[in-house]
N, C-alpha and C positions, 0 to 999 in steps of 0.2 A: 254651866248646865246648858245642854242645848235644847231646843227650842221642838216638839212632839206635837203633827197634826192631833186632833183629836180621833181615835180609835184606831192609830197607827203607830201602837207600842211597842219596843223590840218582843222581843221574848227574856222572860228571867233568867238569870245565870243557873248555871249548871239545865237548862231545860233546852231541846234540841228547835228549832224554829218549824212551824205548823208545813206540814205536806203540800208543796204547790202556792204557798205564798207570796207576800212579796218577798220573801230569803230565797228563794230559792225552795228546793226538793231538797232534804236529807238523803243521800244512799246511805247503808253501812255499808261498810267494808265486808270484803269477803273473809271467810273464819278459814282459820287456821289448824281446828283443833284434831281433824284428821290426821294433819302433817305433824304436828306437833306430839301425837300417841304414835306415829311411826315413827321419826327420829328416836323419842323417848325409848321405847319398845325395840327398835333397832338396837341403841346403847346397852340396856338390861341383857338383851341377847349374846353379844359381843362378850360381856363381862362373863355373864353365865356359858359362854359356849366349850368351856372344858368339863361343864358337868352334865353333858351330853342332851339328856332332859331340859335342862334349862336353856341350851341354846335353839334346841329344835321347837322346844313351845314357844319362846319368846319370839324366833326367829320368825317363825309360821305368823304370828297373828303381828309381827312389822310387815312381811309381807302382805299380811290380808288390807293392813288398816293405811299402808303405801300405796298399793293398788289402786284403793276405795278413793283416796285422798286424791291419785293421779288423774282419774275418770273427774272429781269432778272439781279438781282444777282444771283440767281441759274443757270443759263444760262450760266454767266461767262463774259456776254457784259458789267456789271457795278459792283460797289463795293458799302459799305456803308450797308449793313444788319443787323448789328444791329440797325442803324440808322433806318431803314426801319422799324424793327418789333418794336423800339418802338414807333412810330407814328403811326404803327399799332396799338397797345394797348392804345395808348391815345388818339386815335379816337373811339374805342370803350367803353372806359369808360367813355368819355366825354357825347358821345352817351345816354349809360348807367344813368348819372347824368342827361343830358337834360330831358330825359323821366320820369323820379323819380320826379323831380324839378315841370314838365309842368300837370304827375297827382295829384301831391298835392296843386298845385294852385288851377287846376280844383274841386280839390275839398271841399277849401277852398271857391270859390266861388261858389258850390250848397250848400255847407252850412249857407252861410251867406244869402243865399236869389238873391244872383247874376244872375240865372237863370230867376227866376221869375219877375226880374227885367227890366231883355234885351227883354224879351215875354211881359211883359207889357209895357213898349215901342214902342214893333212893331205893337200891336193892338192899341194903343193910334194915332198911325199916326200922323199927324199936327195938332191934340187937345189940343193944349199948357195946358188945364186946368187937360187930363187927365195925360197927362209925368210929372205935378206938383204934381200929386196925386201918382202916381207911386213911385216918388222921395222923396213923403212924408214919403209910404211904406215902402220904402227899408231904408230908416232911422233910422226909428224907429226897424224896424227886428234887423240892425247893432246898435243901441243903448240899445237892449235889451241882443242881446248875448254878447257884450264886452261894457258894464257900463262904463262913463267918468267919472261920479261924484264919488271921493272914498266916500266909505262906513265910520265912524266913530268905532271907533276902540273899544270894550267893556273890 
């Protein structure tokens, strides 16, 4: 046991040492937690970015929360920058995949006839005979561009 002036006690364990004493100052560290919901936020994005919605909402707020995180790791109030910009980048390429993914549905469905399908519908109104005639339509459009029955082989 070593040998304690009197009124010159460490500090208890697990307790941080008194502001400006003899230990020294505590700083904390800079937080993370900016950086850490953009990576995170970036990843969710990324995953979701084939369902179009998912990648552009998830994407948007990696970019907001990237951003926020970048400012004020440059500031010097937080840490975590790498973290930051890459939740930055995979918000923006999730982004990037959402849009890709949502125009070639779109057009996926004016080519099969999907347009003309949801317009004849909304002129059918509660004509149950015309949305059966409609759905007739759109049918046979989708049975003529992509054939179910294979062809026999020569």
């Amino acid at each position: 046991m070593s040998y304690q002036p009197p009124g010159q006690y460490p500090p208890p364990p697990g307790q941080y040492p008194p502001q400006g004493g003899q230990y020294g100052q505590y700083q904390q560290p800079p937080g993370k937690g900016l950086a850490i919901t953009a990576l995170v936020l970036g990843i969710i994005a990324l995953l979701l970015s084939w369902t179009v919605f998912g990648g552009i909402g998830f994407g948007v707020l990696a970019l907001l929360f990237g951003i926020i995180a970048l400012v004020k790791v440059r500031s010097g109030s937080a840490g975590g920058g790498v973290m930051a910009g890459f939740g930055l980048a995979l918000g923006l390429i999730s982004i990037l995949i959402a849009v890709l993914v949502g125009v070639f549905f779109w057009k996926v469905v004016e080519d099969t006839g999907g347009v003309d399908y949801i317009d004849c519908v909304q002129k059918a109104g509660n004509d149950q005979d015309a949305i059966q005639k409609c759905m007739d339509d759109f049918s046979s459009t989708i049975d003529s561009k992509f054939p179910t029955t294979p062809t026999p082989a020569r």
